[in-house]
C-alpha positions, 0 to 999 in steps of 0.5 A: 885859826888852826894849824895843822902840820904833817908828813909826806907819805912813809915818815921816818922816825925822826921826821915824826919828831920833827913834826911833834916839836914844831907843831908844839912851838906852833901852837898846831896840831900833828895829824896823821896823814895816812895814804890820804891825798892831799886834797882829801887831807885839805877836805877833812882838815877844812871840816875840821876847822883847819886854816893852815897845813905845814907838810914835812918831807923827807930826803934819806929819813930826814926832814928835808922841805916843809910845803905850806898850804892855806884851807881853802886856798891851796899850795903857797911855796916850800922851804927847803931845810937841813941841818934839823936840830932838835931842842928842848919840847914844849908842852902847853898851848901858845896863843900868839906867834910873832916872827921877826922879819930879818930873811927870805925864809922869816918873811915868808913865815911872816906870811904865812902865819899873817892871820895868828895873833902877834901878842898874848900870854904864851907866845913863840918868837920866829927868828933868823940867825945867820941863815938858823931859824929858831923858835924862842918860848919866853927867850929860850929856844925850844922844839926845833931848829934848823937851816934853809937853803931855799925859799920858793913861792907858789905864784 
């Protein structure tokens, strides 16, 4: 199982960022999207053995929505955020994600990240505090933060 995460088109530089840092506390992968459609980005993520993508996008140079899709499998929903903070990068990989059930938009990451490994050696922590998701490495919060205003669900 491998993450992929990227940008609408014409990213700005802190929604580049942004993609850095979370693919990092993600365990995932940041790819270059180019004017690649999203269904010729699926075909090549697929070939690559992708199973998730996570697309940033972006409202007056900020990220603004992050879309999740499965490969193959299609869109699953959006949570729209603000409010991007970032924090400390993380280097190295991490085998295991565990989220922290507490919200609309941690169940939805719950979800979403269902099939990752929930224990192992290095892992990220998923958590909802007062409406601020953050990803904790070893207790301490790393690559991003931020809030979300609204969960939808595909379907």
């Amino acid at each position: 199982m491998k993450i992929a995460v990227t940008s609408s088109h014409r990213p700005s530089p802190l929604v580049r960022r942004f993609i850095n840092r979370l693919a990092s506390v993600l365990g995932g992968e940041r790819i270059n999207r180019g004017k690649s459609s999203i269904d010729e980005l699926a075909a090549e993520l697929h070939a690559r053995g992708f199973t998730h993508l996570i697309i940033v996008d972006r409202k007056h140079g900020n990220p603004s929505r992050l879309r999740f899709y499965k490969i193959p499998g299609g869109y699953i929903g959006y949570i729209t955020i603000h409010g991007v903070r970032r924090l400390k990068p993380r280097f190295g990989r991490v085998d295991h994600i565990k989220v922290i059930d507490s919200s609309e938009a941690t169940r939805f990451l719950k979800e979403f990240l269902s099939e990752f490994p929930s224990s192992g050696r290095i892992g990220t922590v998923i958590e909802d505090n007062s409406g601020r998701i953050t990803f904790r490495i070893r207790g301490k919060p790393y690559g991003v933060q931020f809030s979300w205003l609204k969960v939808v669900r595909e379907g």
